[in-house]
Structure formats: structure tokens, C-alpha cells
C-alpha positions in Angstrom: 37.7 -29.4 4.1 34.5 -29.9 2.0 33.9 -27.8 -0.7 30.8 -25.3 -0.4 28.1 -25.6 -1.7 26.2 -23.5 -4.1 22.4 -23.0 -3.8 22.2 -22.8 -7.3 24.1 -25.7 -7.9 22.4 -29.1 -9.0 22.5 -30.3 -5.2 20.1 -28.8 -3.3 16.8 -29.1 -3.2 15.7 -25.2 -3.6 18.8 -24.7 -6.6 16.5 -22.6 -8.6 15.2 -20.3 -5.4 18.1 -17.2 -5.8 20.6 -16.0 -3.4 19.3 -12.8 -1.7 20.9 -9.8 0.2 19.2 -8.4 3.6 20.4 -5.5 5.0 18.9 -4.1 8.0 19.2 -1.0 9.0 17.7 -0.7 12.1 17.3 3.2 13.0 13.6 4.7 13.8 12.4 8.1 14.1 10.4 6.7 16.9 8.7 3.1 17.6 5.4 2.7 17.1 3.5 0.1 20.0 2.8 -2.5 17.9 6.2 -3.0 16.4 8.7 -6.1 18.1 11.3 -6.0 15.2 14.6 -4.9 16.4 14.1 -1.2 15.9 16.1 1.9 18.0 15.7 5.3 18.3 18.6 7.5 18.2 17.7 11.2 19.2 21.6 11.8 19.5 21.9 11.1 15.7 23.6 8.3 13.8 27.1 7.7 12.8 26.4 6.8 9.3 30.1 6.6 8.1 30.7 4.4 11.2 27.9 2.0 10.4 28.8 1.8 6.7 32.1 1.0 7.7 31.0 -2.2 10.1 28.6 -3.0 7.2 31.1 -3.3 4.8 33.1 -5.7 6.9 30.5 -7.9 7.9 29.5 -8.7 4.3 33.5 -9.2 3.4 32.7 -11.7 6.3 30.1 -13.1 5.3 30.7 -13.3 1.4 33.7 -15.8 2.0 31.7 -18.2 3.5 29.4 -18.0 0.3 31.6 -17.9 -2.9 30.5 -18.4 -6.1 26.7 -16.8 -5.4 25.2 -14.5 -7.7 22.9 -12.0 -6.1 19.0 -12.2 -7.6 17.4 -9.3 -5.1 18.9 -7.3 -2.3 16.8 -5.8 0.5 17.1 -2.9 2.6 14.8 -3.3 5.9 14.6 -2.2 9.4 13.7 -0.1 11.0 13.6 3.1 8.7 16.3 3.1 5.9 14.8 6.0 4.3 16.2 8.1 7.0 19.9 6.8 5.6 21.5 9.2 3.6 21.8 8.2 -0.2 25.4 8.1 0.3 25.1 5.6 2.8 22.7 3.4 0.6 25.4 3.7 -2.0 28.0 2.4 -0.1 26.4 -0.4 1.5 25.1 -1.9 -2.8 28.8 -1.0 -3.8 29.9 -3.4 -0.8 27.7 -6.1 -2.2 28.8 -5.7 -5.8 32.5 -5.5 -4.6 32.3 -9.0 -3.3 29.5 -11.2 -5.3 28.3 -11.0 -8.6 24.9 -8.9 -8.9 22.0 -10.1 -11.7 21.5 -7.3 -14.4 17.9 -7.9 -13.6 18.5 -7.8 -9.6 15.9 -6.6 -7.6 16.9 -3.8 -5.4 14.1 -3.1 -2.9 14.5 -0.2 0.1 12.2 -0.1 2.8 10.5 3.8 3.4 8.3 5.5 5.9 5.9 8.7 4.4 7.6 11.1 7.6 11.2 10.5 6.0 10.3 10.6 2.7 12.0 13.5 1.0 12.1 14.2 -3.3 15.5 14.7 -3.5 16.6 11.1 -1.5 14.5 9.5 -3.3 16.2 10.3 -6.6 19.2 9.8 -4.9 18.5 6.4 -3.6 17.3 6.0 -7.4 20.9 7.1 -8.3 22.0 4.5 -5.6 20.7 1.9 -7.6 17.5 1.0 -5.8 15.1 0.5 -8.1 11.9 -0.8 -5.6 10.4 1.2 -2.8 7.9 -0.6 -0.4 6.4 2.5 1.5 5.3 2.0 5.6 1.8 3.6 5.1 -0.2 1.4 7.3 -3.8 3.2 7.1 -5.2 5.9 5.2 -7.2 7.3 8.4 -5.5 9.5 10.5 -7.4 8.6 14.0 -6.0 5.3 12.6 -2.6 6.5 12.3 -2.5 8.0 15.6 -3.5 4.9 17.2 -0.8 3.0 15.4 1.8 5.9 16.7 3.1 6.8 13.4 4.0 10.1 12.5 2.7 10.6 9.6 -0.9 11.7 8.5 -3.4 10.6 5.4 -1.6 13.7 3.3 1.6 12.5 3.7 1.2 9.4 3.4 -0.8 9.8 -0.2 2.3 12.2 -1.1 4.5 9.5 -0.3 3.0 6.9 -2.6 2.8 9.8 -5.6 6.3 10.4 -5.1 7.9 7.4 -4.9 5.6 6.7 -7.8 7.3 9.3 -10.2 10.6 8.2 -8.8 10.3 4.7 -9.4 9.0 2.0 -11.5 8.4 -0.7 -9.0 6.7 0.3 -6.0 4.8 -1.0 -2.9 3.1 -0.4 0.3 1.4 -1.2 3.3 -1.3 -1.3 4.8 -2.7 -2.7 8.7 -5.9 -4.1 8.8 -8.0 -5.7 11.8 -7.7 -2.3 13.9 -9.4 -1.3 17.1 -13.0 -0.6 16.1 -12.2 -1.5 12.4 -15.2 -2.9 10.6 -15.6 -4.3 7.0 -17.5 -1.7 5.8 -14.6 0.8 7.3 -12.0 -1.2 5.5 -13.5 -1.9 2.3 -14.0 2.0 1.8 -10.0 2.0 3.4 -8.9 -0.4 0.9 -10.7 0.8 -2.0 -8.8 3.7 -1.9 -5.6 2.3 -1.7 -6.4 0.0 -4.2 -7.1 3.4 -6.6 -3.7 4.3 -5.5 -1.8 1.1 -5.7 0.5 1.1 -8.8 1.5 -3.0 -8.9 1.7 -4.4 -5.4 0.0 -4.1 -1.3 1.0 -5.5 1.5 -1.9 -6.3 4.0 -1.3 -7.5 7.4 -3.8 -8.2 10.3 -2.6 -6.1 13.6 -1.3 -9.3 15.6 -0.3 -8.1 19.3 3.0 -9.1 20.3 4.5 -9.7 23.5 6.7 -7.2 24.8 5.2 -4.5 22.8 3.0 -1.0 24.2 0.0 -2.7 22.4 0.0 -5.9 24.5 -0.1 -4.3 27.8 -2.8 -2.4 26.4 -4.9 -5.3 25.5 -3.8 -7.5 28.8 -5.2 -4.0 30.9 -8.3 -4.4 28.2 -7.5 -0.7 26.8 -7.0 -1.9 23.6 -9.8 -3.8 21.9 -9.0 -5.7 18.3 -12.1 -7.0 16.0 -13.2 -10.7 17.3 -11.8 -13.5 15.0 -15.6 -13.6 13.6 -14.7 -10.0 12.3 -11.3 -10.8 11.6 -12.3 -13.4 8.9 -14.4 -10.6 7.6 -12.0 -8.4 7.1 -9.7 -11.0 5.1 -12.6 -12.1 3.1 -13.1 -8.6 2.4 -9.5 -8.3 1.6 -9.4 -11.4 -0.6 -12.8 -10.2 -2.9 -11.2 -6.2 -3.4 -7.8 -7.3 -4.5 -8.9 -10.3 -6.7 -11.3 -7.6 -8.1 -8.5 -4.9 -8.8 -6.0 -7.0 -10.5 -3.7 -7.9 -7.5 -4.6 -11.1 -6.2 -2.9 -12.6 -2.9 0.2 -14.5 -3.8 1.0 -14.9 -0.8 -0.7 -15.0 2.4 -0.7 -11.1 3.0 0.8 -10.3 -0.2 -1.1 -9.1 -3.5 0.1 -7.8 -6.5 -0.3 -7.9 -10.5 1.2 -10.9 -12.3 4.7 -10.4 -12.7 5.2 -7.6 -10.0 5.6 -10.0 -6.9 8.3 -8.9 -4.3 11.2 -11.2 -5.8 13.1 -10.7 -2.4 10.3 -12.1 -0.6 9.5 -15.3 -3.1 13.2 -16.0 -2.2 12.6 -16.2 1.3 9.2 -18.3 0.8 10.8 -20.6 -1.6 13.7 -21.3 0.8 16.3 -20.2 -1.3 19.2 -18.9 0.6 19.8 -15.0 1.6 22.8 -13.3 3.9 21.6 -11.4 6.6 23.4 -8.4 7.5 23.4 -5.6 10.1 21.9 -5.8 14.1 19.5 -8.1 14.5 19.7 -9.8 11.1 18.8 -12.9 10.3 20.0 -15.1 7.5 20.1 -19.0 5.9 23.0 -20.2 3.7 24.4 -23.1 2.4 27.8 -24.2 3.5 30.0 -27.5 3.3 28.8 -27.9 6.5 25.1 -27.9 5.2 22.0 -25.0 5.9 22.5 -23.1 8.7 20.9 -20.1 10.5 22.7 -17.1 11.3 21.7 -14.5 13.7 23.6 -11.3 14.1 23.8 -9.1 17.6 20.5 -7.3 18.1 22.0 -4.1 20.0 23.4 -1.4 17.3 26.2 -0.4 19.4 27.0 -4.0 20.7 27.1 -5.4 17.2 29.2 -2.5 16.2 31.9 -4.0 18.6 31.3 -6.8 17.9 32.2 -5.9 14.3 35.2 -4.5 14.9 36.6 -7.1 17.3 35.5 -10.3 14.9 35.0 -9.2 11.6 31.1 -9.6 12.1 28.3 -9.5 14.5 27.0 -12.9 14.2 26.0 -14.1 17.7 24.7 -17.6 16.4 24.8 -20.1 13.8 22.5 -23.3 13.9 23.3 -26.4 12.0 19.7 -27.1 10.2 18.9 -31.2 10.4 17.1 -32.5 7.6 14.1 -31.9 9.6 14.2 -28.5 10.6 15.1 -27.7 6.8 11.8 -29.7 5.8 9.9 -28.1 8.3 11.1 -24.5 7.4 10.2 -25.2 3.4 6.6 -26.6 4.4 6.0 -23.5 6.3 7.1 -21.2 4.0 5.7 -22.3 1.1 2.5 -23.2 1.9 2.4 -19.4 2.2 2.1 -19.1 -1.2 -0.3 -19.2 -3.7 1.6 -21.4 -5.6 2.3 -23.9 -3.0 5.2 -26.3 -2.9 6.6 -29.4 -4.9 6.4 -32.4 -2.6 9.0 -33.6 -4.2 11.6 -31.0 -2.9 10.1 -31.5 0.5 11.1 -35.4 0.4 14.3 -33.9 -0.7 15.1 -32.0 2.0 13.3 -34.8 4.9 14.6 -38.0 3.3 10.7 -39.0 3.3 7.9 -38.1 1.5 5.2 -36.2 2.8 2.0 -38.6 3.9 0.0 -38.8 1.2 -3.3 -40.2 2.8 -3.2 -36.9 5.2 -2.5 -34.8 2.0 -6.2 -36.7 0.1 -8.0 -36.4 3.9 -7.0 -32.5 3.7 -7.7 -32.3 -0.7 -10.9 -33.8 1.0 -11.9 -31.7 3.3 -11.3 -29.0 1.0 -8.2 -27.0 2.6 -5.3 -28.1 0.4 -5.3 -28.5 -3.3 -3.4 -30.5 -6.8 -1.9 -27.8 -8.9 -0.4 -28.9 -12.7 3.1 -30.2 -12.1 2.2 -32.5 -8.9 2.4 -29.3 -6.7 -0.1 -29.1 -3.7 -1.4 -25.7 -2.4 -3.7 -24.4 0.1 -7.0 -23.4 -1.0 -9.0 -20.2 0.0 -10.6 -21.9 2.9 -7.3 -23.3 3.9 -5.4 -20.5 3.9 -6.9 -18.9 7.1 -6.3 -21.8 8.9 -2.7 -22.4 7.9 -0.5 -23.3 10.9 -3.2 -26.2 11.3 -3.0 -27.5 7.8 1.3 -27.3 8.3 0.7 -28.9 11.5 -1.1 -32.0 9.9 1.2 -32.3 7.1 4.1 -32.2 8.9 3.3 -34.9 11.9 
């Protein structure tokens, strides 16, 4: 059998990228219409020892396919893991420590809504060993906040982000832009505030309507009415001039924060370094003797929880990644990024460089860039147009 490989080991072509931990809880209070991630409302209550429990086995599970790791930046999504009890967020970083080696330095980030934010969990998640909190605030409007079906208000939400503030040194949160009747002038006065507010790092995302969701039947009936992509750009250029302004440029294409206070988990993922995804619906990349390979766990909570107990895990699929799809996935990803990628790794990974008159026709045209070191990045006017520019480079 061949042995497995390590992603920090000298062969593979993202070594240096870390080895990350997702978790995904995947328990709402409610779901707001714009949301497709696997989310589920339990009004019955949830069986937090039960969960843990499965948890634990699944990463047993999964941490013997991945010996030898040690863990840069763990990550507690969903979903709402702020409405886990601190007990249960202890339990599920024990597991992790119990079976791979944790960085002193790891980054230990939990994902928090302003409605289930309470003083005394967040010092317990604190006690936990979380030491990052990215807060779901969304918009600091409440006929905003309504529309978005969250339920919180302005108050709360500005408690939220004091709180978890005085509770923690690393902080984030975010923030949708791009809203029904949304202008720049509206935002810039939106995001000024928040700015004020904003300790070290924002996450800004344009609404995008999804299939499947409340907000896309709203928009196919033509009850819901999102700026133009005229106002759209706007609205990012407005983005792009605050942020640069306050200290926290984009280092990422909706990501901004002060040097040295990006999300690490998230670099991980953009770098294509290699992270275990755990819980329903989770989604992961890892290294094996058998090469990359995606893994995708059950989506349903209660299916993946027998799932769990009948296998060991709830994976439902594992894809073999070709050199192609592994190229493809880096080119994507990093070009994300402010700091672009190293060709090199990409003809790594393809077994063929990228095509370097494309790359000059796009430095041309002004949409991709040389950085020191050889790496190539896309520019402020490339950025926007992204899946275009990955599209060229990649044909």
C-alpha cells in the first residue's frame, strides 16, 4: 500500500499551505431566504451530547486517513455554532487535539450570529479555546435586516461586535452589500460605520440570489429587485475606496483586513492547502497515497447521524482529483487573492505551464499583473471580472 502523503511534505505542490480543520455545525435558529448552505432548523431542540458523540467519530475516521498532519487553523461554521453550548465546542477541539497535533499558534475561529450571542458563552467558548469570532451581522439597517430575515436588529447587532470585542482579541464580521434599493450613497454611510466599528477584519459580500432559495422566487415573480450590475460595480468600487482608506484593504476578493489579521483558515482554503471537513454537509480536500481527493459528507443531520453510527463517518463521496481538476481548483482559488498565485505551482499540479502569451495579452489589457517573485495577480480592474480572466488562463 503506498504511503500517504503529507501536505506539508516536500511533494506537493501547496507543502507550505497548512492543514485545516472545518467543522460544521449546521443548526439555525431560523433560515434566512437568501441562504443555500446546508442549514436546519430544529424547534424540537438539539441533542448536543448525541452530535458530539458522532463528531468525535467521524474525525477518529477521518484523522487515520491523514497521519502525521499538524493542525494550522480549525473552523467552526454552519449554520449557527454560537447556539452550541460551550461544552459542546470543548468537546469537539478536545477531539481534534486527541488525534493530530495542534500549532501553538493555531487559529481557532467560531462562526456567531448577534440573536445567539450571549456574555457568558462567549467566555466560555473563550475558555474552549476559540480564540477568533467572525460575527453574522450582515447590515447595520434594520429595514435591511428584516428583508434579509434575520433576527436580529442594529442594537444587537452593535452589542454583538462590542462584546465579542472585549472577549476576544481577533475578531470579524459581516456585512451584505448590493441590497434591494441599496445605493452607494446608502452604503458608504453603511460601511463607514462599520468601518468605525471594525477592530482588524470585514467580510463584504454582494447578495447573489441562489437557486432554490425564498429570494429567487421572489426575484423570478419580480418581488424582489437587486441594484443593476451598473450599480453593483458602484457599490464594490465604493467598497474597494473605504476599506483601502481605513486600513483594511481587500485581500481577497470580499475579504479586508489589516496586515497580518487575515482569516488564516480561509488563506488555507485559497491557497489550496488541504483541510478535513467534518459534520452534515461538509466538505473537505486531503492528500492521500491515492493522491487529492474531495470528500463530501451527508447533508441531512439525522441521516448523517446514522450514517455515523453505522460506518464510522458520514462521508457520502470521495472524488479522485486529476491533475487537471487539482490545477483548475488552485487557479480559481488563488486568483482570489490579492496576492495571486506562483505559476510555478500551477505547472506543478497540471504537468504544463500556464500560456504565457495569454498571461502578456491579459498583463496587456490590464486585468492580470507581475508581482516580485514571478507571481501573477489580478489587478483592480480584473478582479470584478474574475471567472473570465480564470476562464482565459485556464483554456
Amino acid at each position: 500500500m503506498p504511503a500517504i502523503m503529507s501536505s506539508t511534505g516536500p511533494d506537493h505542490p501547496t507543502r507550505d499551505a497548512g492543514f485545516g480543520i472545518y467543522l460544521h455545525w449546521p443548526f439555525c435558529a431560523a433560515k434566512c431566504p437568501y441562504c443555500d448552505f446546508n442549514s436546519h432548523v430544529r424547534h424540537a431542540g438539539v441533542d448536543e451530547p448525541r452530535f458530539l458523540a458522532a463528531f468525535r467519530a467521524e474525525i477518529a475516521h477521518t484523522a487515520a486517513r491523514t497521519s502525521g498532519r499538524t493542525v494550522t487553523s480549525i473552523f467552526l461554521g454552519g449554520g449557527t455554532p454560537s447556539l452550541m453550548q460551550p461544552a459542546t465546542v470543548a468537546g469537539l477541539l478536545d477531539a481534534v487535539a486527541e488525534h493530530w497535533a495542534v500549532a501553538p499558534n493555531a487559529e481557532v475561529t467560531l462562526e456567531a450570529n448577534p440573536s445567539s450571542v450571549e456574555a457568558g458563552r462567549f467566555h466560555g467558548y473563550r475558555a474552549a479555546g476559540v480564540n477568533r469570532v467572525s460575527l453574522g451581522i450582515q447590515a447595520l439597517d434594520d429595514a435591511s435586516l428584516r428583508t434579509l430575515g434575520r433576527l436580529h436588529d442594529t442594537a444587537q447587532a452593535l452589542g454583538a461586535i462590542a462584546l465579542a470585542q472585549s472577549a476576544f482579541a481577533r475578531t470579524s464580521f459581516d456585512l451584505i452589500y448590493a441590497r434591494p434599493g441599496q445605493t452607494p450613497d446608502l452604503w458608504r454611510a453603511e460601511l463607514s460605520d462599520a468601518l468605525a466599528r471594525a477592530a482588524e477584519h470585514l467580510s463584504l459580500y454582494q447578495l447573489t440570489i441562489e437557486p432554490g432559495t425564498p429570494f429567487h422566487g421572489l426575484a423570478a415573480a419580480g418581488k424582489l429587485v437587486t441594484p443593476d450590475d451598473e450599480v453593483g460595480r458602484a457599490l464594490y468600487d465604493v467598497t474597494q475606496e473605504l476599506c483601502a482608506k481605513a486600513g483594511l484593504p481587500a485581500y481577497e476578493i470580499s475579504n479586508h483586513a489589516r496586515p497580518g489579521a487575515e482569516s488564516r483558515h480561509n488563506l488555507l482554503y485559497w491557497r489550496y492547502g488541504e483541510y478535513a471537513g467534518i459534520g452534515p454537509g461538509a466538505h473537505g480536500r486531503l492528500v492521500t497515497g491515492q493522491g487529492r481527493v474531495g470528500t463530501v459528507t451527508e447533508r441531512s443531520p439525522e441521516a448523517w447521524l446514522a450514517r455515523v453510527k453505522a460506518e464510522g463517518h458520514g462521508i457520502v463521496e470521495t472524488e479522485s482529483l486529476s491533475a487537471a481538476d487539482q490545477a483548475d481548483e488552485f487557479l480559481v482559488m488563488g486568483l482570489r487573492l490579492r496576492e495571486g498565485i506562483d505559476p510555478d505551482r500551477y505547472a506543478a499540479l497540471k504537468g504544463r505551464p500556464l500560456n504565457g502569451n495569454r498571461i502578456g495579452m491579459l498583463i496587456g489589457d490590464g486585468l492580470l499583473e507581475r508581482l516580485p517573485g514571478g507571481r501573477i495577480a489580478a489587478t483592480a480592474r480584473g478582479a470584478p471580472v474574475l471567472n473570465a480572466l480564470v476562464a482565459e488562463l485556464a483554456a
